[in-house]
N, C-alpha and C positions, 0 to 999 in steps of 0.2 A: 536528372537521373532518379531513376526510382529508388526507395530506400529499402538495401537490404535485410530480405527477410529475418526474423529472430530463430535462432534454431531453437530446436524442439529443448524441450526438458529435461532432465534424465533426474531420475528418481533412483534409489538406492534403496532398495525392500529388504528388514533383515531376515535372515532364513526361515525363523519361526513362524513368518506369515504366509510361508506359501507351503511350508511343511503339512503332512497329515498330522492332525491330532494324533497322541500315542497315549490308547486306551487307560494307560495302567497310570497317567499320569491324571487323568482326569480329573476334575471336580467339580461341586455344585454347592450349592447354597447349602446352609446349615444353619440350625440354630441357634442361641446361645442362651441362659438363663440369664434374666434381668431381675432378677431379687436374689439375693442369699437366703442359704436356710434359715440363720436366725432373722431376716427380716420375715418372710415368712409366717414361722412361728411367731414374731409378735401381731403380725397383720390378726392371723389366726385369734389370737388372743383379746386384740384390741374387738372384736368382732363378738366375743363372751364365746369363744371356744377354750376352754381353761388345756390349753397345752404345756406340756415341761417347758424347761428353758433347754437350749439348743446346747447339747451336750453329748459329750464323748459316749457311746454306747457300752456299757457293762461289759460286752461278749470281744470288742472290739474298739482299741481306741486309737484307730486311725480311721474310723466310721462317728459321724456326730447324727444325733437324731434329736427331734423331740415326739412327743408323741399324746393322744388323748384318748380317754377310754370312760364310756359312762355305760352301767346297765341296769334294765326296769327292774321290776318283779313281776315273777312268775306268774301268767294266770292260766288256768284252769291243764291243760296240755301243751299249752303251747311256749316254748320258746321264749322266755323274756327277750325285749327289745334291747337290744346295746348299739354303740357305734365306738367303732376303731380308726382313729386318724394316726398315720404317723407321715413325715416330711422326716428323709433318709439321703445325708451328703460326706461330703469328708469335711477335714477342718479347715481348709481355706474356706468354708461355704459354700460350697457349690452344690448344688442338690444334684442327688442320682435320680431320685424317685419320688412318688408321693401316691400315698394308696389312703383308700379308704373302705372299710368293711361295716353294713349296716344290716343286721339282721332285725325282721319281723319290725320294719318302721312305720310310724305313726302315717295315716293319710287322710287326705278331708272325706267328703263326698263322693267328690267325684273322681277318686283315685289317687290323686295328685299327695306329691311329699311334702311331709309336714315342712311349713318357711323355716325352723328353725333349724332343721338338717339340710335343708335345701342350701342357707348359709353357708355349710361350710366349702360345699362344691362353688358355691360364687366366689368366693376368698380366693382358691386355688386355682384359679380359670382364670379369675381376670389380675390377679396379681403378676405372672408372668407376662403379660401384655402381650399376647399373642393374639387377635384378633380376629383369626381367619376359624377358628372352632364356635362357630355360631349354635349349631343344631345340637350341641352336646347338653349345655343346660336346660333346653328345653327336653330332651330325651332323660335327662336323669328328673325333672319335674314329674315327669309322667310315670318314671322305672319303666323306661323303654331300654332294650338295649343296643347299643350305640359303641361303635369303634374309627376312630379317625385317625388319620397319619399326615404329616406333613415335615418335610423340610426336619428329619430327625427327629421331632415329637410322636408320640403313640399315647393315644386319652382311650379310656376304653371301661365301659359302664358295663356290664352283664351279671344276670340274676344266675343263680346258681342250677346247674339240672336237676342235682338231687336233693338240693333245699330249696324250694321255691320263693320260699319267703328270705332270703340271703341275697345281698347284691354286693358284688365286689367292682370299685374304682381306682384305675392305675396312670397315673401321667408322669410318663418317664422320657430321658432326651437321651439317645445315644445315636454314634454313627454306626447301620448299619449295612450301608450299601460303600462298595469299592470308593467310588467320588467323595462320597458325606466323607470316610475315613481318610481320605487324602486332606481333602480340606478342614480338619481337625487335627493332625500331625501338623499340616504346615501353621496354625496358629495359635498352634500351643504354645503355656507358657513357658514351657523348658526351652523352648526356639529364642525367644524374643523378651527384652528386659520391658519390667513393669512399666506399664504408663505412669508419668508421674501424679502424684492429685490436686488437682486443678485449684481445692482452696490451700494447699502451699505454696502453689505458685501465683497465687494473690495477694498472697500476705507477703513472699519476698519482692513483691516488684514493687511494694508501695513503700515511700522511703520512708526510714524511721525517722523521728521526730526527735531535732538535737535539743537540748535545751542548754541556750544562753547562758553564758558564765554572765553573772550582774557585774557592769562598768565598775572596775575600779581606778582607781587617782592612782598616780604615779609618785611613789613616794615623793617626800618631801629633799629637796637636795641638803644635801649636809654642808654645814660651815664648812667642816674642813676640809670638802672636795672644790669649795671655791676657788682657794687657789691653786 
């Protein structure tokens, strides 16, 4: 006799996957920052950019900043050269923002920004580890102006129209499309408890180290417990 057939399969699909998407729920990739302000500022620092220490703002102290400011002298009509850093967060560290203002800056030859201002946009670019804004540092080497967006991020280099010699730089991370703000509520940290930190929970899994009471003799028995 022939051996009967196996019947078919049945599968159980939950409702969500045969459902329409529902627009308002949506969401998409987002960024997040991978440095704190004050690492930041010191990266900034270790770099000879002499920024403050990462501190509560004067105007506002649920706002932490640090911030750098140098300027030339004066020649002839024109504008002394200065440069304005500041790195702008709250006090967990999380940065909002990071701008930078150079007015009337140093260039070689052939146009190009002086390396030691150039510096400080290197800091700030490759510090967050973001790696898909390629064309930015070369467009601020040159004072070209230059605007990128991704994934929440906005980097954006532009020389000023009615000061020609004024360049203002701004790289800031906010959700501003329906999706980005969905997937930012939902992994917030008011949602969900801390991750724990990985070196305390190296240091509790490794057993502590007992240390030996040294062998002692058993008292001596007493005469009068002999008998």
């Amino acid at each position: 006799a022939l051996p009967r057939p196996t019947p078919p399969a049945t599968f159980m699909l939950p409702l969500h996957v045969i459902e329409p998407p529902v627009v308002q729920t949506a969401s998409t990739f987002l960024r997040t920052w991978r440095i704190s302000g004050a690492a930041m500022c010191a990266a900034l620092r270790n770099a000879g950019i002499e920024t403050s220490d990462w501190a509560a703002a004067s105007f506002n102290a649920d706002t932490f900043e640090c911030f750098f400011e140098q300027s030339g002298k004066r020649e002839k009509d024109q504008l002394p050269s200065s440069i304005f850093v500041i790195v702008r967060g709250d006090a967990a560290g999380t940065i909002n923002n990071m701008r930078v203002k150079i007015i009337n800056p140093e260039t070689d030859e052939n146009g190009q920004l002086d390396p030691a201002i150039l510096r400080i946009f290197e800091i700030m670019l490759r510090q967050p580890q973001w790696l898909d804004f390629h064309e930015t540092l070369n467009a601020i080497k040159n004072l070209k102006d230059i605007k990128e967006d991704g994934f929440g991020a906005s980097i954006g280099f532009t020389r000023e129209v009615l000061n020609p010699g004024n360049y203002n730089f701004t790289l800031s991370l906010d959700a501003t499309s329906g999706p980005q703000k969905s997937t930012r509520n939902y992994f917030s940290g008011r949602r969900w408890l801390p991750l724990p930190d990985p070196a305390v929970e190296i240091d509790s899994a490794q057993p502590e180290s007992v240390s030996e009471t040294p062998h002692t003799e058993a008292p001596a028995e007493s005469q009068e417990h002999r008998h």
